[in-house]
MDTraj code that builds the backbone (N, CA, C; nanometers):
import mdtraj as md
import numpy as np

residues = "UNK UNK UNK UNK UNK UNK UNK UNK UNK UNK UNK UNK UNK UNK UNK UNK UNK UNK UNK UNK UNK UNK UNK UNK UNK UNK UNK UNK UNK UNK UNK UNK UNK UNK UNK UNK UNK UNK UNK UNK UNK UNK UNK UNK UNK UNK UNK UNK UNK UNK UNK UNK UNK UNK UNK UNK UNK UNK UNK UNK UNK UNK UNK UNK UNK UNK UNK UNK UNK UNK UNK UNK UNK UNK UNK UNK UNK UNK UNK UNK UNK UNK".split()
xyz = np.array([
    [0.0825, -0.1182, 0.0000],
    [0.0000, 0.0000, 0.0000],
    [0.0877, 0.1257, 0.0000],
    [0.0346, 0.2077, -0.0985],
    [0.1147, 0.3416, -0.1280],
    [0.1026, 0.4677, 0.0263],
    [0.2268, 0.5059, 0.1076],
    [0.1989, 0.6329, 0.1612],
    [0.1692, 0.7288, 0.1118],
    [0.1446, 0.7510, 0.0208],
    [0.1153, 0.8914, -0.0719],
    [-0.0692, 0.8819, -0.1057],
    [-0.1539, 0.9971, -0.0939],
    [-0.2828, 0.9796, -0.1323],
    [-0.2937, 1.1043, -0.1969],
    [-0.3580, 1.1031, -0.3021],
    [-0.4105, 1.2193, -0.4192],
    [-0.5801, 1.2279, -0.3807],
    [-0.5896, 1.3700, -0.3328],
    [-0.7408, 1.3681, -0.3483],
    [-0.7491, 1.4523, -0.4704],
    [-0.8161, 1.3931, -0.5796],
    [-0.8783, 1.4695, -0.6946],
    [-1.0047, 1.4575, -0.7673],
    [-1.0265, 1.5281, -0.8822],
    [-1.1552, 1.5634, -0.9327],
    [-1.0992, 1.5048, -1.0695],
    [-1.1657, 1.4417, -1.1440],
    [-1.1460, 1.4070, -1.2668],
    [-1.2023, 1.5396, -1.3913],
    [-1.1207, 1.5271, -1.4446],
    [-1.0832, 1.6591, -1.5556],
    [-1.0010, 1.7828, -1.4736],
    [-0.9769, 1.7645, -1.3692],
    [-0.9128, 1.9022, -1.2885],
    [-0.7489, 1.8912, -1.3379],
    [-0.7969, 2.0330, -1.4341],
    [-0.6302, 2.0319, -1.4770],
    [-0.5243, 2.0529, -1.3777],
    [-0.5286, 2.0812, -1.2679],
    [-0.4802, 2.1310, -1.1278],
    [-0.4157, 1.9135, -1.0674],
    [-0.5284, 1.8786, -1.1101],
    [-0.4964, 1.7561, -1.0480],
    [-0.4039, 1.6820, -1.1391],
    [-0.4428, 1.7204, -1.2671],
    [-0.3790, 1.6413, -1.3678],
    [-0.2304, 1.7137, -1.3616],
    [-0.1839, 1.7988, -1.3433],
    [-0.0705, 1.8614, -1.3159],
    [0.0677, 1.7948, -1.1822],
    [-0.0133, 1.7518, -1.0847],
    [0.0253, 1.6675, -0.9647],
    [0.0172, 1.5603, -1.0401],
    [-0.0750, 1.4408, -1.0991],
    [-0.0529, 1.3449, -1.1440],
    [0.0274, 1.3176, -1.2331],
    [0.0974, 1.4178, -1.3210],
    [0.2006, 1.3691, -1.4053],
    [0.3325, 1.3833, -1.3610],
    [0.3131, 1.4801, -1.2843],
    [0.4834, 1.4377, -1.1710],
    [0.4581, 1.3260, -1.1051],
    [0.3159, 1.2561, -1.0128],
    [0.3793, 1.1185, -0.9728],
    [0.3932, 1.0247, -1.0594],
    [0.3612, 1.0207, -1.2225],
    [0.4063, 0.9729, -1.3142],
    [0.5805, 0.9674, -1.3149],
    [0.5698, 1.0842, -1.3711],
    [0.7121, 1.0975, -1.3886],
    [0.8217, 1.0789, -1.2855],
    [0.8019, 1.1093, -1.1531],
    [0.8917, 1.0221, -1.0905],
    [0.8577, 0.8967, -1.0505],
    [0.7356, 0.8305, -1.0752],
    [0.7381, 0.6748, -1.0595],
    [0.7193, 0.6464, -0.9553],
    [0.5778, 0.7438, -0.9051],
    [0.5874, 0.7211, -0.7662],
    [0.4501, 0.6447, -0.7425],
    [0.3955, 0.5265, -0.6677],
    [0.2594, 0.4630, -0.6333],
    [0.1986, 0.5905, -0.5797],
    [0.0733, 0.5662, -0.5632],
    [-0.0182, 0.6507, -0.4964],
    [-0.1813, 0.5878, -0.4801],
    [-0.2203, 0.6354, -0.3773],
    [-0.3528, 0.6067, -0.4233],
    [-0.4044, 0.7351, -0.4163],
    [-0.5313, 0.6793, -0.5388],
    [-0.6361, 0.8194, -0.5981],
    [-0.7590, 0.8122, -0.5031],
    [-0.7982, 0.8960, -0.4274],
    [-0.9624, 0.9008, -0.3966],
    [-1.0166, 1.0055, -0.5228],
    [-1.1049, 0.9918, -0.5275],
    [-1.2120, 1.0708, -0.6471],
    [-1.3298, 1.1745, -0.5353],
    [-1.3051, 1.2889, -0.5137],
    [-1.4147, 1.3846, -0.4171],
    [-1.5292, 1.3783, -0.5070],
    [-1.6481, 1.4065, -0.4647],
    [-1.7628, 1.4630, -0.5155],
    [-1.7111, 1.6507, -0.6068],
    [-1.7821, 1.6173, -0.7018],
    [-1.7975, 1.7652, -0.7440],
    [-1.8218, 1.8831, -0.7026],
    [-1.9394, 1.8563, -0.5828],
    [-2.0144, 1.9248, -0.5341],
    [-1.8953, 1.9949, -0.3653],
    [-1.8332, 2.1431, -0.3731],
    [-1.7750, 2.1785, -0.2968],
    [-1.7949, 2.1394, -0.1504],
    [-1.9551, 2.1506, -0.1574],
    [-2.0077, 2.1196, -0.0331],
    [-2.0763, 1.9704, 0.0243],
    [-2.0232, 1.8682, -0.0670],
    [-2.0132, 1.7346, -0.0045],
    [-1.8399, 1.7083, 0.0158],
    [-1.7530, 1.7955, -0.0165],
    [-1.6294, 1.7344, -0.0155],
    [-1.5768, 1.7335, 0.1431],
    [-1.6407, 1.6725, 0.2541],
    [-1.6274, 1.6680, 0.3803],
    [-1.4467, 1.6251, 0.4013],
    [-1.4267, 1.5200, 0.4002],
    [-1.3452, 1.4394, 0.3869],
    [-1.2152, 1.5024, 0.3745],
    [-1.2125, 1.6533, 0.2500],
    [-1.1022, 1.6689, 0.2109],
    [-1.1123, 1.8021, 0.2834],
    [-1.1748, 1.8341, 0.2925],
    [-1.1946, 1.9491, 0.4172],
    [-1.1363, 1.9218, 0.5670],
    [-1.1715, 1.8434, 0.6403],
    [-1.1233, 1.7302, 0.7563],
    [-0.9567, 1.7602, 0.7234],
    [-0.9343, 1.6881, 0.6191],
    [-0.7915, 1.7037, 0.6185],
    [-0.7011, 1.7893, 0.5541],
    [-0.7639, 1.9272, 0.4999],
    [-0.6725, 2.0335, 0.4766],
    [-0.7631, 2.1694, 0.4584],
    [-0.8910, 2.1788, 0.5824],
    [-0.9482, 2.3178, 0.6073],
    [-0.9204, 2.3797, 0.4524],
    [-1.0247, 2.3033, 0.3592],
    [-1.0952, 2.3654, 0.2670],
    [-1.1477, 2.2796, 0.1847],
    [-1.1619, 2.3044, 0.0619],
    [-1.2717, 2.2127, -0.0373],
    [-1.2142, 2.1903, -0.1946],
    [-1.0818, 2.2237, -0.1812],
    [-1.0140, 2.2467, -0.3229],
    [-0.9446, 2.1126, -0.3419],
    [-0.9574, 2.1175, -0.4802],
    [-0.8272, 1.9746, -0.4785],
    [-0.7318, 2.0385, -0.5968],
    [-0.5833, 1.9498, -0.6039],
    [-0.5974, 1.8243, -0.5667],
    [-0.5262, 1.8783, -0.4088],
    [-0.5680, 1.7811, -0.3371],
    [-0.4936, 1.7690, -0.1821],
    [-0.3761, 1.6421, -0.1930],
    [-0.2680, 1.6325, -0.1127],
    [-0.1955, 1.5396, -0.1148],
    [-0.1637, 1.5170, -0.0031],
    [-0.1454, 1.3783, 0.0733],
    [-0.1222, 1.3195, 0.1484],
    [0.0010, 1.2210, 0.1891],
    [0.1286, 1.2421, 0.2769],
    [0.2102, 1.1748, 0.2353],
    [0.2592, 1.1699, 0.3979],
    [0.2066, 0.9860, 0.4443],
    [0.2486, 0.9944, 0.5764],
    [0.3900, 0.9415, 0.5889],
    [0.4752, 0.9278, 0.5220],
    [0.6134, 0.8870, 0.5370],
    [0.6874, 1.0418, 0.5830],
    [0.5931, 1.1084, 0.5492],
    [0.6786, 1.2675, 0.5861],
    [0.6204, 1.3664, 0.6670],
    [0.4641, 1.2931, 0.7313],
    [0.3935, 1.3951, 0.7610],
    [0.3694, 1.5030, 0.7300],
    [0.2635, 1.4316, 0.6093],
    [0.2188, 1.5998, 0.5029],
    [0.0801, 1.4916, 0.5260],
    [0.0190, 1.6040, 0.5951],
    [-0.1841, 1.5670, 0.5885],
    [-0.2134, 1.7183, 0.5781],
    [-0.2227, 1.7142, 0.4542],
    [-0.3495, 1.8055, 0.3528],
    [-0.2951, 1.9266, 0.2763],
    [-0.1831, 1.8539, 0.2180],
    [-0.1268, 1.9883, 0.1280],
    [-0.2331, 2.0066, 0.0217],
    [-0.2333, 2.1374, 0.0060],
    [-0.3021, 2.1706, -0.1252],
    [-0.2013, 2.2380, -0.1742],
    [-0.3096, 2.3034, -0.3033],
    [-0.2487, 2.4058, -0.4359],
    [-0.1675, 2.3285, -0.4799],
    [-0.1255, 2.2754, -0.6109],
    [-0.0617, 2.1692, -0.6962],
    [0.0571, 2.2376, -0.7443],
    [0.1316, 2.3905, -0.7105],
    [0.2536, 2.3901, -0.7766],
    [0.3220, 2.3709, -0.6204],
    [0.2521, 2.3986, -0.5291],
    [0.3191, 2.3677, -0.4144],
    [0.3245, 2.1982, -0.3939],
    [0.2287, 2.1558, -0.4293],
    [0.2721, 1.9649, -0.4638],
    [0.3923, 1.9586, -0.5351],
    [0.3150, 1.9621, -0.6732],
    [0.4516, 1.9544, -0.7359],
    [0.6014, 1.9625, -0.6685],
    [0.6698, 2.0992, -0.6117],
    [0.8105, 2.1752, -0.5956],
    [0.7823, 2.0483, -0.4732],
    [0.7049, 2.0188, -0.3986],
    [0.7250, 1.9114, -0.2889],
    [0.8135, 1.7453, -0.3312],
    [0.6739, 1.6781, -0.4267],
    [0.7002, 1.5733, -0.4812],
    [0.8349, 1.5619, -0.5544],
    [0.9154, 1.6766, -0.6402],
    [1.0122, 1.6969, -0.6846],
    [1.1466, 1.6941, -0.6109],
    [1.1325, 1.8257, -0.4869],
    [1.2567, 1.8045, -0.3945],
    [1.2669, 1.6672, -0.2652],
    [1.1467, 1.6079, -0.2354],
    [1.1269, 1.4944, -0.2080],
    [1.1563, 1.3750, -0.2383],
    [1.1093, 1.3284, -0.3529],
    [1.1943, 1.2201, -0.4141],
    [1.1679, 1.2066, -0.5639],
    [1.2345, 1.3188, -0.6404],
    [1.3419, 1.3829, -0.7235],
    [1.4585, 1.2900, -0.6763],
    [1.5375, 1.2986, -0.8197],
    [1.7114, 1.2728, -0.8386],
    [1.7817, 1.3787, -0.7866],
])
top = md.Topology()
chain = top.add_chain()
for i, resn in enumerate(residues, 1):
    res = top.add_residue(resn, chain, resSeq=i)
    for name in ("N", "CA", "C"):
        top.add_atom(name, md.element.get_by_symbol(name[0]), res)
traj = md.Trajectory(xyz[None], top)
């Protein structure tokens, strides 16, 4: 089982942006899929006081509830990046 969790929205270019860096560095993950609806996204709220995705989750480093995806990104990169 992957430490890393992606909360995203399918078509969210924001998410798709985070997902091709854990592509590209080859990293497992698991995907949850939020509701569309801002105000059923409980769950991702709980874990990063708001309703946006994508959120990322990474308990090998204690990261519960990064948001905003260029701040993923520069994470996932200087993290485990070459």
């Amino acid at each position: 089982m992957s430490n890393l969790t992606l909360y995203e929205l399918s078509g969210c270019p924001y998410c798709k942006k985070v997902k091709t860096t854990l592509a590209d560095l080859d990293l497992d993950y698991e995907s949850i899929e939020v509701p569309r609806s801002h105000s059923q996204r409980t769950k991702v709220e709980d874990i990063s006081d708001q309703t946006g995705v994508p959120v990322l989750v990474d308990n090998d480093h204690d990261v519960h509830g990064m948001a905003e995806s260029d701040d993923i990104v520069a994470y996932l990169e200087e993290t485990y990046g070459s």
